[in-house]
Structure formats: C-alpha cells, structure tokens
N, C-alpha and C positions, 0 to 999 in steps of 0.2 A: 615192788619191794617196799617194806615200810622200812620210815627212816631208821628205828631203832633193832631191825631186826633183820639178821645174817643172812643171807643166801642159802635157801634149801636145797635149790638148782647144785652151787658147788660141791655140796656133799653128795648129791645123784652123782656128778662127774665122776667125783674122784672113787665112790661106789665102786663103779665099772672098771677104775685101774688096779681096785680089790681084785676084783673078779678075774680079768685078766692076769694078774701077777700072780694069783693060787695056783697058776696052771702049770703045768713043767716045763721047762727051759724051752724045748724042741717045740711046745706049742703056744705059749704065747706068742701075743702081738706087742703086745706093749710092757714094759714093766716098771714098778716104782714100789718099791719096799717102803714107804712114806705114807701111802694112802689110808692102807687099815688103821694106822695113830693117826691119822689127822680128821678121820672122821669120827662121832659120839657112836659109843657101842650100839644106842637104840636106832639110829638110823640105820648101821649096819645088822639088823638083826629083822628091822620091819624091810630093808633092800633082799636080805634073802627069803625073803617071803612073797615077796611081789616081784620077783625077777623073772617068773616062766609068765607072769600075767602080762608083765610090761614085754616082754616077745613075742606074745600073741598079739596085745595091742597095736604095736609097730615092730614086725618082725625085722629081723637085721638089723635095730636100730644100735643097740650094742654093740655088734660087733664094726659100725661105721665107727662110732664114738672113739673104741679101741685103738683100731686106722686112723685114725685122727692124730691121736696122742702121738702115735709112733713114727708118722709121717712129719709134724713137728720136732718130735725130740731128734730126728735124724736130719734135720735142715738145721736145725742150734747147734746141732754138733760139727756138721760141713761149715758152717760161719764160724765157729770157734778152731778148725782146721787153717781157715784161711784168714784166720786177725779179725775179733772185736772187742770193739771198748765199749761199750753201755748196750745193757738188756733189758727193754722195757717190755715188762708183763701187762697188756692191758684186762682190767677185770678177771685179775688175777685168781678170785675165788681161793681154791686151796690149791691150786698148782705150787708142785715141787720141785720141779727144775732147778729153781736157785739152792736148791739145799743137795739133790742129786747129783747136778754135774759139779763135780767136782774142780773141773779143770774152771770155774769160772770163780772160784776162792782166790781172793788175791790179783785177780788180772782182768775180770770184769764187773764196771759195776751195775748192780743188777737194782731198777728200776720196779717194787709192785705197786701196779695203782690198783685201788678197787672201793668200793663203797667205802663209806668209814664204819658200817655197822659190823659187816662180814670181817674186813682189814680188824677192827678189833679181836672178835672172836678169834682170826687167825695164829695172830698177834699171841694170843693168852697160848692157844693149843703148841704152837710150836716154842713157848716158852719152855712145855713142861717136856715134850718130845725129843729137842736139840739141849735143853739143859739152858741153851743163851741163845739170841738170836745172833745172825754171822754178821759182823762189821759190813760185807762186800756188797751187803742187801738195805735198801732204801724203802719205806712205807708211804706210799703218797696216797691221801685219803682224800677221794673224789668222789662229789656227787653228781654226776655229767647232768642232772635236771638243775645244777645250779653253779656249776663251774667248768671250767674245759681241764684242756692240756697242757695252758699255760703254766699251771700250776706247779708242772713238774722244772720249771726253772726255780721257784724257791726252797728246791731241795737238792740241787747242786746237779740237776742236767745239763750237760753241754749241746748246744747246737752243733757243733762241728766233729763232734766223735763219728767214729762209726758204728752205726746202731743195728740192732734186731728189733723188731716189736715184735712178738705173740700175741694175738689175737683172738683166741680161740675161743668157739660160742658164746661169741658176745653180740653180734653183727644183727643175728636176727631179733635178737629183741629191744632193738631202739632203733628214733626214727633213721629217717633217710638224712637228714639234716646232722643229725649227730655223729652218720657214717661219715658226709662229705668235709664235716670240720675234722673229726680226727684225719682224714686220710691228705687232708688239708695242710696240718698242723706237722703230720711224718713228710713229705714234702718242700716244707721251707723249714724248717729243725730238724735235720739230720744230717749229717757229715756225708763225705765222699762214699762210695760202696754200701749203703747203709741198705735194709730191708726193710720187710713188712711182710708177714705171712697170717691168713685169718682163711676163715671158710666163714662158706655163705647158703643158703638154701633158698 
C-alpha cells in the first residue's frame, strides 16, 4: 500500500457484505446495512462486474469471506453477552461493527487502528453516512512499517480492561515478525478475560 493511498482490499471486503446483505433474511450469512455507503459507487459497480470472474478465479472464496464476517460478528456479540470494556479493531479497513452493534454505544470503548491513508478516507465517508462520527469510537492511525501498538496507549487504551481484538484479514499480508509482536503486545496489555480472534491461511 502506498502511503498516501486507501486500501482497495477494504472496499473488496466490505463489497462482499453488499452482496451478502442484498440477500433475504432466510439466506444470508452475514449482514451489515453500512457496507453499500461506505463503499464509492465505482467500486461497487466495477465489483458487480467482476464478481462471477473472481468465483471462477477462486471459487468459494466469497462465500468463506461472508463466514468469516458472521463467525466474528457472533463472537463480539457472546463477549458483549458476558462484559467488555475496550474493542480493538485491528486494520480496521471499513469494518462497521463499531457503528452496528449497537449495544457497544456508551459501554464499550471501541479502539480502530488502521493505516492513516485508508483511517482518513474512512474518516471522511462515515462523516457524511452517520452525520457525526460516535464519541464511543477512537481512530489510531498506524503505520505498522513504522510504528507498533504502543501507540494505542496515547489515545487512552487501558492495559487492564477487558478487551476483544478483531483481526480480520490482516495476518496474511504482513511478516511473521509483525504477527508475533502484535500477538506479543494482546498478551502483556490486556486485562483479565480478554480475547483475540483473527484468521489465517
């Protein structure tokens, strides 16, 4: 990714939870009324164009992505069942979680770290989307080729809450060094009960 320019990947992502949420109640897998605004109409217009090509390319891949989504969004929700306090989104991309669940307004604070190019652009899109961005949500702009996770202490992370991280399709495209410091970092800063859920290929 170059420094001054957004993550394409993200808007692939959230593409998929278009796709998925057009579908009827009874058949989707995952859902997020957020996605088709948070993504640029041209992306979503060249994605339905290339959507039967990218399923012949890597058939199933879609519908893994989907499972993905909906396998996390239903582990955030069991941890918000059973008490937490800080949600850290890592490489947050356009994930909407912090704006969807509802129940994490006011009782959890929610932690996005991601590029600072992409964290812009997001930045602006959910200006015009939410009207205001929500008090309960934090932007930590990281460039993991030149900064860690320390970071997120000068913006008012506690080591002792009890945390979530999300991790999602971040893992495989940075080294192994960058895995074992983040996995490092959730480890010795994080409170009692606290998690970590990502995939990996």
């Amino acid at each position: 990714m170059k420094k001054t320019q957004a993550s394409t990947t993200a808007q692939g992502i959230a593409f998929v939870r278009v796709l998925e949420s057009s579908k009827p109640a009874g058949e989707r897998i995952c859902y997020d009324p957020l996605a088709r605004r948070l993504i640029s109409p041209a992306f979503y217009l060249l994605g339905r164009l290339f959507i039967s090509h990218a399923e012949r390319k890597g058939p199933g891949v879609i519908g893994v992505l989907a499972a993905r989504c909906r396998y996390i969004d239903d582990y955030l929700q069991a941890c918000l069942e059973t008490g937490l306090d800080q949600l850290v989104i890592l490489g947050a991309g356009l994930d909407s979680r912090a704006y969807r669940f509802e129940q994490l307004a006011g009782r959890v604070r929610v932690f996005e770290v991601d590029h600072p190019a992409t964290q812009r652009a997001k930045i602006s899109k959910l200006a015009k989307v939410l009207g205001s961005l929500p008090e309960h949500v934090t932007f930590v702009p990281v460039d993991f080729n030149e900064e860690t996770l320390q970071k997120l202490f000068d913006f008012g992370y506690s080591p002792q809450a009890k945390t979530l991280f999300i991790w999602e399709g971040v893992v495989h495209y940075i080294t192994v060094e960058s895995v074992d410091q983040t996995l490092k970092f959730v480890l010795e800063n994080s409170g009692s009960g606290s998690s970590i859920i990502f995939d990996y290929v």
